[in-house]
C-alpha positions in Angstrom: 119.4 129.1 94.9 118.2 125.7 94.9 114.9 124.0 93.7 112.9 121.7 96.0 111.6 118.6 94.2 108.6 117.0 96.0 106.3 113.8 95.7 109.3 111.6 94.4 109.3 108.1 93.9 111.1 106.4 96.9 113.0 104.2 94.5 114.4 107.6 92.9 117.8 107.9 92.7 120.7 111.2 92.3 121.7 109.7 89.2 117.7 109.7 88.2 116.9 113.2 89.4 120.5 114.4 87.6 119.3 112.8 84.2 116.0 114.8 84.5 116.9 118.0 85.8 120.1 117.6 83.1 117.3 118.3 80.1 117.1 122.3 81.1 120.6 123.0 82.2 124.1 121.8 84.5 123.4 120.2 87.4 125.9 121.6 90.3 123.9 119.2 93.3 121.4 117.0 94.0 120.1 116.0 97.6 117.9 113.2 98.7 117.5 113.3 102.3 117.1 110.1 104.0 114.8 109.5 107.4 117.6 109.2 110.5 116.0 106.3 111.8 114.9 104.2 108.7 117.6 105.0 106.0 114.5 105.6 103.1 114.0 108.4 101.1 111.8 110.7 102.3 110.0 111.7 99.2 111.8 114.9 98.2 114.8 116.4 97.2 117.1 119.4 96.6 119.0 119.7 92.7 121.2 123.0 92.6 121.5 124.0 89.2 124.4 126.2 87.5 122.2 129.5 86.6 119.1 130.7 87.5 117.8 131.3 84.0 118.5 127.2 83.8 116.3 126.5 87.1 113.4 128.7 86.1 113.3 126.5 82.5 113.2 123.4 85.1 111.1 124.4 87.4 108.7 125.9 84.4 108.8 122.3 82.7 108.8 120.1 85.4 106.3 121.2 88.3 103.4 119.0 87.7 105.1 116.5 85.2 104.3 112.9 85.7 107.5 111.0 86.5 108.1 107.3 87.8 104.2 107.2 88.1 104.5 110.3 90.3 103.0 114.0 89.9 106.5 116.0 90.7 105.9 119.5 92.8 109.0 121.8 91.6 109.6 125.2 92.9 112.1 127.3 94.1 113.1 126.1 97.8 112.4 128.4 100.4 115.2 129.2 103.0 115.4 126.3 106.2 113.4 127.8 109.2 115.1 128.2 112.7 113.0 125.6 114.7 115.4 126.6 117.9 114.5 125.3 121.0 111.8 127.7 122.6 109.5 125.1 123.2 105.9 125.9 124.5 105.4 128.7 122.0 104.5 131.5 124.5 106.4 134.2 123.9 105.4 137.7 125.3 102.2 138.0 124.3 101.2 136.2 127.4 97.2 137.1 128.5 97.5 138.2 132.1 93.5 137.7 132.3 93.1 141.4 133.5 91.4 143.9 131.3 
């Protein structure tokens, strides 16, 4: 499982968020994703950690913490959704206008 890490400093680094996250447990990963067109961070992150007993202490210490002048949200990330390409968002439940 991973842990999402939001409302980061822009100037954050991996090395940063490793050093931090270090404190509770072994760090396996640590993402920053970048915006395609710009190159900056984007404000949030991923850090992977080696057990879940070790993200739990983590997440329990560090939600809420104050960091690089910054109120960190931690929690447990929640699976990637399927955006697919549907598009207009109709479905079946389409109103026929008949009753």
């Amino acid at each position: 499982m991973s842990i999402y890490v939001g409302n980061l400093s822009y100037d954050v680094t991996q090395e940063d968020l490793n050093g931090v996250f270090a404190e509770y447990g072994t760090v396996k990963r640590v993402q920053l994703p970048t915006d395609r067109e710009t190159g900056r961070l984007r404000g949030f992150g991923f850090v992977e950690m080696d057990t879940e007993v070790e993200e739990t202490a983590a997440i329990d210490a560090l939600d809420g913490a104050e960091w690089m002048g910054r109120d960190m949200k931690v929690n447990k990330a929640k699976p990637r959704e399927d955006r697919g390409s549907s598009g207009g968002g109709r479905g079946n439940n389409s109103f026929s206008g008949r009753y």
